[in-house]
Structure formats: structure tokens, C-alpha cells
C-alpha positions in Angstrom: -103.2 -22.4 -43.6 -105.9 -21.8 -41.2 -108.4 -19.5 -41.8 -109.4 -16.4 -39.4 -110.5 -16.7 -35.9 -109.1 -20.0 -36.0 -105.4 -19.9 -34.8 -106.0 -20.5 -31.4 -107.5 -23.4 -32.0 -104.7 -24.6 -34.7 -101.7 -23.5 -32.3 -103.8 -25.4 -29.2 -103.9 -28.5 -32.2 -100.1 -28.2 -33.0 -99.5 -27.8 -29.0 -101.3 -31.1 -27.8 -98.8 -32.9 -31.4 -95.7 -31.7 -30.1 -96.2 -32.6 -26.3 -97.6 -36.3 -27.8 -94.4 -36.1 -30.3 -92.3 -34.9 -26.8 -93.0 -38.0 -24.9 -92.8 -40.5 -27.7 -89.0 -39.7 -29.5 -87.0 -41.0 -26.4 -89.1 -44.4 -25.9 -89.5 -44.8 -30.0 -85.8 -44.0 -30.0 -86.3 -41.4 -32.6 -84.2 -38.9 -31.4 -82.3 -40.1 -28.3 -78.7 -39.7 -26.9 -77.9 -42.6 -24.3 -74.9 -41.4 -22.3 -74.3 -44.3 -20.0 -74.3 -46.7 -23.0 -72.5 -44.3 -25.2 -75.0 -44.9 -28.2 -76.9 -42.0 -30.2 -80.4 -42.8 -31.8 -81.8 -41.0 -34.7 -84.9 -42.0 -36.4 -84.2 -45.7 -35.3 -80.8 -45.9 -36.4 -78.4 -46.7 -33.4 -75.1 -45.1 -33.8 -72.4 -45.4 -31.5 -69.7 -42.9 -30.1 -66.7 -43.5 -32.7 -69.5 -42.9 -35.4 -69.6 -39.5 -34.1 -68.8 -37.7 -38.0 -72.3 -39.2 -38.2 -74.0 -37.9 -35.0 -72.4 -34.5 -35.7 -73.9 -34.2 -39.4 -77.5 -36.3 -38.4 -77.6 -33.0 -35.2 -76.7 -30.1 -38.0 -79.1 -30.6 -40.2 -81.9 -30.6 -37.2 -79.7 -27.3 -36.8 -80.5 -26.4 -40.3 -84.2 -26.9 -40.3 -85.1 -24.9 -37.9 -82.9 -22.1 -39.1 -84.4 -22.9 -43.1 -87.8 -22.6 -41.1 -87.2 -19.5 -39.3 -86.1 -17.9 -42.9 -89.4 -19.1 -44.5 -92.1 -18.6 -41.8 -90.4 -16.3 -38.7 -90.7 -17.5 -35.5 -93.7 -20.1 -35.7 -91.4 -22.5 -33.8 -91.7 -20.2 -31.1 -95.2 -19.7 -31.2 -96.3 -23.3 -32.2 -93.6 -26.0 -31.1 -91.4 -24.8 -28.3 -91.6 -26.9 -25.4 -90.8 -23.6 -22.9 -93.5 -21.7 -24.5 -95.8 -24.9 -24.8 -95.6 -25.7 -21.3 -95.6 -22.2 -20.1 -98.8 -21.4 -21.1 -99.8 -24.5 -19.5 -99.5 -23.3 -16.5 -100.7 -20.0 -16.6 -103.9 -21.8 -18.4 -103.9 -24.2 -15.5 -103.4 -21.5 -12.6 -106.5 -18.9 -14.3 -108.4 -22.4 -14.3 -108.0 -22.8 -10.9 -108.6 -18.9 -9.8 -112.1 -19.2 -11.6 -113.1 -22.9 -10.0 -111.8 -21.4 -6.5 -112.7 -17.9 -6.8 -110.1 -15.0 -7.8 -110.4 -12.9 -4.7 -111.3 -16.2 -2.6 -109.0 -19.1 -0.7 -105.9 -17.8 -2.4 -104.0 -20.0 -0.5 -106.0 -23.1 -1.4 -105.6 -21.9 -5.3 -101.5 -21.8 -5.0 -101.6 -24.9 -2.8 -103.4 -26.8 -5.5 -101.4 -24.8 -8.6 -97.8 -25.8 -7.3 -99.0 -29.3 -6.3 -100.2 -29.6 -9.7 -97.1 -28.3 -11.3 -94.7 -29.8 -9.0 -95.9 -33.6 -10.2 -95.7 -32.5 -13.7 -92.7 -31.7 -13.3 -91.4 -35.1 -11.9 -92.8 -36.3 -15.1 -91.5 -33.8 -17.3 -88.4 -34.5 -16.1 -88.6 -38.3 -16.5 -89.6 -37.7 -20.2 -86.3 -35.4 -20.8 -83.7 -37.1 -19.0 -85.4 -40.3 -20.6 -83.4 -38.2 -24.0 -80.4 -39.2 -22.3 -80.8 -42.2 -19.7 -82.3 -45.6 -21.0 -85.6 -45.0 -19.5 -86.0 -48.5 -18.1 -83.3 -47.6 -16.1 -84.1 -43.5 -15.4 -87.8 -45.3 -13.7 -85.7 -47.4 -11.4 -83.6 -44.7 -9.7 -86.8 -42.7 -9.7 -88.8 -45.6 -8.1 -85.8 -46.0 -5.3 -85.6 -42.3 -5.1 -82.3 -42.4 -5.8 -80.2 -38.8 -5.6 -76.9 -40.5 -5.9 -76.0 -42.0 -9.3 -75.8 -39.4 -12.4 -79.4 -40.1 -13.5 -81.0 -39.2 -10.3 -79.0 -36.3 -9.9 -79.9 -35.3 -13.1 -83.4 -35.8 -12.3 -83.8 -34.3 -9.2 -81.8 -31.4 -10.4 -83.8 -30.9 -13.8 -87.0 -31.7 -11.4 -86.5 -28.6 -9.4 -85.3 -26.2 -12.0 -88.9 -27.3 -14.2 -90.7 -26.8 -11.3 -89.3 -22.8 -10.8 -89.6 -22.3 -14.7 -93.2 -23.0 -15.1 -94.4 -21.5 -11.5 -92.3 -18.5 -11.3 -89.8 -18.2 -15.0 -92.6 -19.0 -17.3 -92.3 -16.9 -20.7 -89.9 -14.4 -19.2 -87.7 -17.2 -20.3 -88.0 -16.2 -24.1 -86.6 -12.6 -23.4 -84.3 -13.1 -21.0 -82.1 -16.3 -21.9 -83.3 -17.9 -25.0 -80.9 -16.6 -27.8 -83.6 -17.7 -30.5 -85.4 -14.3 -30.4 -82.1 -12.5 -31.4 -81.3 -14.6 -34.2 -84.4 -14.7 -35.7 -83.8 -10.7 -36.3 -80.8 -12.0 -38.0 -83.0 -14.5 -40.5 -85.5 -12.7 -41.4 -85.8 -10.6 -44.2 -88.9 -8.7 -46.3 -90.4 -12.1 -47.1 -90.7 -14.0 -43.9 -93.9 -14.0 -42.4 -95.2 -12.1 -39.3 -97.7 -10.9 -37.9 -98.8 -7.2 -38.7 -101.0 -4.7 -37.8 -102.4 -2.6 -40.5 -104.8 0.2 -40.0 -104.3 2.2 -43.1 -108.4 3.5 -42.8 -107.4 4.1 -39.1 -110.4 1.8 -37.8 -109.1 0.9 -34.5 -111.4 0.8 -31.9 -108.8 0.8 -29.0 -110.5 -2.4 -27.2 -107.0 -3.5 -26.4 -108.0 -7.2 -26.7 -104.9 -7.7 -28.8 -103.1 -6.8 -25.6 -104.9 -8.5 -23.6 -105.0 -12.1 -24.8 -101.0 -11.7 -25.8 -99.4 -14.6 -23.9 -95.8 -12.5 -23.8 -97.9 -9.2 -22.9 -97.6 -6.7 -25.7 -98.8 -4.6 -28.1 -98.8 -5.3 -31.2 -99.4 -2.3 -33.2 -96.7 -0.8 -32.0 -94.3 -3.5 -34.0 -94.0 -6.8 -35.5 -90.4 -6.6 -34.7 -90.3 -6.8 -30.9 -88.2 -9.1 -29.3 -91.3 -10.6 -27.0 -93.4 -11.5 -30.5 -93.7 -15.2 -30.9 -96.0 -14.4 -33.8 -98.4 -17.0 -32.0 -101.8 -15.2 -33.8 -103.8 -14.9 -31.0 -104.0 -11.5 -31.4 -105.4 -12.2 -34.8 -108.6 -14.3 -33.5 -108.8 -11.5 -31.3 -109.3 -8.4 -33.2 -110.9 -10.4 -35.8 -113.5 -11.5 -33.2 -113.8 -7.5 -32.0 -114.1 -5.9 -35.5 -116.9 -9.0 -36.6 -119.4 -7.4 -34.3 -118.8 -4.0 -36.3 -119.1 -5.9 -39.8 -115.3 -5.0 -40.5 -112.6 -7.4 -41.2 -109.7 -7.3 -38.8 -106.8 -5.2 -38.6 -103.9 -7.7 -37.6 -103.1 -10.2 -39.9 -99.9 -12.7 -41.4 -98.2 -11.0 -43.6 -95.4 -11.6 -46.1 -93.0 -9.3 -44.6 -94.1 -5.6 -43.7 -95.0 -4.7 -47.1 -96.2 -8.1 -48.7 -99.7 -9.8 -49.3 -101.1 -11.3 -46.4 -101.6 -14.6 -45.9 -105.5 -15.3 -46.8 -105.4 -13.0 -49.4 -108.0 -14.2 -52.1 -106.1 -12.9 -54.7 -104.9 -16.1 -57.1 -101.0 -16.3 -56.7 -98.6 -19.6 -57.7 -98.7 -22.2 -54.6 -94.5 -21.7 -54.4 -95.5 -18.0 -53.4 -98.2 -19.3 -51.1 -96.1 -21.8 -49.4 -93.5 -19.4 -48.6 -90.9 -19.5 -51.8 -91.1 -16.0 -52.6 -87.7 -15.5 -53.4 -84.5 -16.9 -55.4 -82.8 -17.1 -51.6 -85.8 -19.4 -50.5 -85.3 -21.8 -53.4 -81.7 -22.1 -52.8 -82.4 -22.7 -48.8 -84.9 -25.4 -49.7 -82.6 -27.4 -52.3 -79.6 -27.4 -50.0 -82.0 -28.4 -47.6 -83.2 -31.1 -49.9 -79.6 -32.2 -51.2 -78.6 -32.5 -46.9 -81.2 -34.8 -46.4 -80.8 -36.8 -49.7 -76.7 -37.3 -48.0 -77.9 -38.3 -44.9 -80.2 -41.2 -46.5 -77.9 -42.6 -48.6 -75.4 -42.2 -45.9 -77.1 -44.1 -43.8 -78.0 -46.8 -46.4 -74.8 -47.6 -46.8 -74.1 -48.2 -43.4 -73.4 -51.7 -42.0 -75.1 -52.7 -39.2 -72.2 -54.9 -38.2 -68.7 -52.5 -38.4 -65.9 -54.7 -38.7 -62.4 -53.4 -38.8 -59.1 -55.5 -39.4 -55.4 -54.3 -39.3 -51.8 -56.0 -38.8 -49.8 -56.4 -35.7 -46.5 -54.7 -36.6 -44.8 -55.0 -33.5 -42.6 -58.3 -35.0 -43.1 -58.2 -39.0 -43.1 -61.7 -39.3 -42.8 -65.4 -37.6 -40.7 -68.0 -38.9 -41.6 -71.5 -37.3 -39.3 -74.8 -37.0 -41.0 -75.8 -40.8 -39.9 -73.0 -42.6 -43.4 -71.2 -42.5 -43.6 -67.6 -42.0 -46.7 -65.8 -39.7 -47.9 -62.8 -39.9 -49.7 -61.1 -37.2 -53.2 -59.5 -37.4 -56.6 -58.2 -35.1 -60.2 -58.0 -35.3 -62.4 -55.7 -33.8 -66.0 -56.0 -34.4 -69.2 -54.0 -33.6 -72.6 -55.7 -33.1 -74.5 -52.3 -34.0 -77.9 -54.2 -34.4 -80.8 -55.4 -32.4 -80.4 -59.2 -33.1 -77.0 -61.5 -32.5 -74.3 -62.2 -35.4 -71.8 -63.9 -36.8 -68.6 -63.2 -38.5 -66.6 -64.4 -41.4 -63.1 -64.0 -42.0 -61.5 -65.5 -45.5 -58.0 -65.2 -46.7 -58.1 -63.9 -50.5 -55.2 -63.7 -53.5 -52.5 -65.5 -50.6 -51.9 -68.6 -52.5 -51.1 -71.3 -50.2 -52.5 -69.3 -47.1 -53.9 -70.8 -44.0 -55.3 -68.7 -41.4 -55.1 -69.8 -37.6 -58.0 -68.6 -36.0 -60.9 -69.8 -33.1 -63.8 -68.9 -33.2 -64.4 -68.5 -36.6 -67.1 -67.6 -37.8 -67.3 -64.9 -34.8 -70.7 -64.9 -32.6 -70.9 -61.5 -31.5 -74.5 -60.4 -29.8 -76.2 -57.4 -29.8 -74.9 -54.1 -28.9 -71.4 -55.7 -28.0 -68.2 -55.9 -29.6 -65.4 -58.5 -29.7 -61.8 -58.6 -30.4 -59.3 -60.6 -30.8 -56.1 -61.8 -33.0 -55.0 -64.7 -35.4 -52.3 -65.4 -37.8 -51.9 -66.1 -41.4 -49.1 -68.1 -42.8 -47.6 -69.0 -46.1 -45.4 -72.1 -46.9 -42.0 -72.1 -47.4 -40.9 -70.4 -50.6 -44.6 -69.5 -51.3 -43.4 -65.4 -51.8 -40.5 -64.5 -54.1 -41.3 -60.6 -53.0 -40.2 -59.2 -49.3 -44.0 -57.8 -49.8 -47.1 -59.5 -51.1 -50.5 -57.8 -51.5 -53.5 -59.6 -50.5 -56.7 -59.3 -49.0 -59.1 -60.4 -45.9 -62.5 -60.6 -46.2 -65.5 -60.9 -43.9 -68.9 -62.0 -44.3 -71.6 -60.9 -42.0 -74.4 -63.7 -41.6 -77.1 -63.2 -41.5 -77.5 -60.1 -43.8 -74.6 -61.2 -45.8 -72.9 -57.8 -45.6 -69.3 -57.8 -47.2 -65.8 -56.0 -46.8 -62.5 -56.0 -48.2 -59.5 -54.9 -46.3 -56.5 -54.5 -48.2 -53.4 -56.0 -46.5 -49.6 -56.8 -46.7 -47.9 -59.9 -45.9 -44.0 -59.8 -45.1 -41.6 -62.3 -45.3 -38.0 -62.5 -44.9 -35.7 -61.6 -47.0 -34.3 -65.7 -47.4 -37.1 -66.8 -48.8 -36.9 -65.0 -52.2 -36.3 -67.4 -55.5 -33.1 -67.2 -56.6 
């Protein structure tokens, strides 16, 4: 962790990473939800809607981390990687950088002309970049150059346009306290081992500067609790006091702490790295490994999935055909999934049906990517070839050209004149 008087400078560090990270996920199709295509991306892996078991799980355990991380370390998500709070102080950063190029108490008017201005392009391109999370963004740039406010994704943008332009002029971090639920349940996580941020003043060395208060981007006071509902546990109060009580050859007074009554954070004293890290507890080992044993599902979930899904089942509607020859045909249908980036081809084989032919064009199956085909064929037997009414067999395809394989059991009818005597 960082040492004192440096915070600021970390969180500013960890800001400029997440809005970088913000912009890339949806065109690196790391995380990424495409509505109009019905397709889900996570971490390059393209899933589509009747894989949803997979989206659900793949969306819980993003659930799950932030909720392991709030246990651990509090609310540094808040402080450090929430876009609302990240972009917030943007603005307020941006607006206090134009009072002092204008002048506070001079051409007010020019200073809110240029602030909203400034904010009211950002917010086009914010809003590009998060309905880009949900809109192929090829195709989200082409309704915004057409300024198009009639299809879903320029509704969408317009809509999330205006309501980023009131958040970060006028809403700003009274969003935190007033609709984001994340404050509440993070009273709910935490226990005696999570870390905050606490004032301790056991010598009672306070010099009642107030610069805690006063560089506090949700506007309170500290010493009063760790526990408030407005506390992003951000640090900046931390370089600040530290910076006040240097000049008086004292260390500061506010620091991270391990719960109310645990070591603080940069304490010199040796301690093992699992206690330094944050695993202070048997309830912070048993988050971690089910945290661990989550992700360890997901990969080899994912490992095991084809890239081409192909599904085959019977046609019951007749059981069986009997043709002027004496053979019988049963019915079946294909469905296949081009999940990939490059084109396909699939292979369907008759297997343990002696004397089978299967009647079927195209085979192999050209399917390119992201689509799907469909279609039906029929597998007959020669006369006499069954002496049961049911025969177990199996079809199998081969995917070219990653030479993926399935089996799919199957049942073969045939009437009940055909048995041997």
C-alpha cells in the first residue's frame, strides 16, 4: 500500500486506470452485453442468449467480488473505482479549475458557460462509451453521426446523454447518499476487521485546522465517525492532516485502520503478509477460497465449451417411414450454432446402425460466423435390418476445423413386421 501523504496521488493513479479500463471493456469486448444481436461478451468469450445459465453465473461472481472486496477492504470501490464518484469529482475539479483561470468573483457567467459546455460534450461521449456496453459500437457511432432519436440506440443515447449531463453538473456525489444502495450494504459487510479510515487522537493533539473537512470530496467530518454513510474512505483526509501535523513534527491523526480497534495500516510493527493483505480472520480465508473455487468453475466451464454448439433430436410427429422397397425412415433435425469469429463446417455420421444410410444435403454443413442453420434428414435401415421395435444408436458430428466432437444418443423405430421370426 501507499505510504503517507501519498493517497491522493494513488486514488488520482487508480482513477485515470479505471476511466482507460472504462472505455476499453466494450470495444475489447471484455465485458459487453449486445442487445440487438442477443450476444453477451465476457473476457472475449461470446455467449449467446440460450447460454444464459452461463451469463447468469459469469455476472454473479462479478457480484461476488465486489461484495468479497467490500468484506476485506470497506468501501475502496467507492473511493477508488466508481465511475459516479470518478467522474463526479471531475467536474467539480474541472469547474474550481475554471473559477481560478476566470476569476471566482469575476465573469461568472463566462465560467458556467464554459463548465456546462465542457461537461455537456463529455457527456455525449460518456454516453457513447456506456451504451457502447450494450449497442455494437460501430453501429451506436452511426445513429450518433445521423443524429438519430428514433431507433432504440439513439433513444438510449440521447436519454442517457441528458441524464449524465444533470448528474455531473447538478447530482454529482449527492448521488452516493441519496440513491446508490452500496453505502447501506457496506454497513452490512463490514465487520471489526475491514479497513477504514479512523481518526485517533488518543494524546488529544488536534489542532482544529479543519483541513480534513475541507478537502473531503462528500463534505464531512471525519472525527466524528468512520461509520457515516457519506465516507467513501477515499484518504484524502489522511494526506491532509498528515500534511498539517508535518509542519508541527507530529505524525498524523487519521489513518487506515483494521477496524476501529486494529493496527493501522503502515504500522512498522513485523506482522505475517496474510494479516497485511487483509486475511485477518478465519471468515476472510473462507471468502477468498470460495472465491477462488468460483473462478476455478467458471475456467473450466468455459474450457469445455464448444465454440460450435450443435444440437440434434428426432421428429416424432410420424415414428417411422416405410418406402415401396421395404426400407424404413426415420425422421431427425439439426440445429447448429456458429458461436466463433471464423466460418465452419459440420459433420454428421451414423454410428452402431448397421446397414444405415443417412439422406442428407449439405453435408458436411458450412455454417459462418455468428449464424446458425437448421435443417432435417433421414436415416434408413434395410429391410429386416432390426429384429427389435427399438434400436439404440448414435449420431455424431465433427466440427472442422477444430475437430470438436459430440455424441447424441438416439432411437430408431421400426414397425412391428419387420421383427425375425
Amino acid at each position: 500500500m501507499a505510504n503517507n501523504a501519498s493517497w491522493h496521488r494513488l486514488r488520482k493513479l487508480v482513477h485515470l486506470i479505471c476511466f482507460l479500463v472504462f472505455m476499453a471493456l466494450p470495444f475489447l469486448n471484455v465485458v459487453r452485453a449486445d442487445i440487438p444481436h442477443q450476444r453477451f461478451y465476457f473476457f472475449g468469450i461470446e455467449f449467446w442468449i440460450n447460454e444464459f445459465a452461463s451469463i447468469f453465473f459469469a455476472l454473479m461472481f462479478l457480484m461476488f467480488l465486489v461484495i468479497a472486496t467490500s468484506v476485506l477492504y470497506g468501501r475502496v470501490y467507492c473511493g477508488y473505482a466508481c465511475p459516479q464518484m470518478i467522474f463526479s469529482e471531475a467536474s467539480v475539479l474541472l469547474e474550481n479549475w475554471l473559477r481560478r483561470k476566470v476569476g471566482l468573483n469575476k465573469n461568472t457567467w463566462k465560467v458556467r458557460v464554459l463548465f456546462y459546455s465542457t461537461v455537456a460534450i463529455g457527456s455525449v461521449f460518456l454516453a457513447f462509451i456506456f451504451i457502447s456496453y450494450f449497442v455494437e459500437p460501430r453501429d451506436l457511432f452511426h445513429s450518433l453521426a445521423s443524429l438519430d432519436i428514433r431507433t432504440a440506440a439513439g433513444i438510449s443515447g440521447a436519454t442517457v446523454t441528458l441524464l449524465t449531463f444533470l448528474d455531473f453538473s447538478l447530482v454529482r456525489q449527492k448521488f452516493c447518499t441519496t440513491v446508490c444502495p452500496y453505502g447501506y450494504l457496506q454497513g452490512m459487510l463490514g465487520d471489526g476487521n475491514t479497513l477504514l479510515v479512523h481518526y485517533r487522537d488518543e494524546p488529544k493533539q488536534c489542532i482544529e485546522c479543519k483541513k480534513c473537512v475541507r478537502v473531503c470530496p462528500m463534505d464531512i467530518d471525519i472525527r466524528k465517525s468512520p461509520f457515516q454513510i457519506e465516507c467513501i474512505h477515499c484518504g484524502e483526509c489522511i494526506d491532509a492532516c498528515d500534511d498539517i501535523m508535518a509542519r508541527l513534527k507530529k505524525p498524523g491523526l487519521i489513518h487506515y485502520t483494521w477496524g476501529e480497534q486494529g493496527e493501522r495500516l503502515n504500522d512498522p510493527a513485523p506482522r505475517p503478509w496474510y494479516r497485511r493483505v487483509g486475511l485477518r480472520d478465519g471468515k476472510r480465508v473462507v471468502v477468498l477460497l470460495l472465491l477462488t473455487c468460483y473462478a476455478g468453475g467458471l475456467t473450466v466451464a468455459f474450457s469445455l465449451r464448444h465454440t460450435v454448439l450443435v444440437r440434434v433430436a428426432p421428429i416424432r410427429a410420424t415414428m417411422y417411414r416405410v418406402d415401396e422397397n421395404g426400407r424404413v425412415f426415420n425422421r431427425f433435425r439439426y440445429s447448429i450454432a456458429n458461436r466463433g469469429h471464423g466460418a465452419t463446417s459440420v459433420i454428421l455420421s451414423v454410428q452402431h446402425l448397421p446397414g444405415a444410410t443417412m439422406s442428407m444435403l449439405p453435408n458436411p454443413i458450412r455454417v459462418a460466423a455468428g449464424e446458425t442453420a437448421q435443417g432435417e434428414f433421414e436415416i434408413s435401415t434395410p429391410p429386416h435390418a432390426q429384429t427389435e421395435l427399438v434400436t439404440h444408436f448414435s449420431i455424431e458430428s465433427s466440427t472442422v476445423p477444430d475437430q470438436s466432437r459430440d455424441t447424441f444418443p438416439m432411437t430408431f423405430l421400426a414397425p412391428s413386421e419387420r421383427q425375425a421370426p
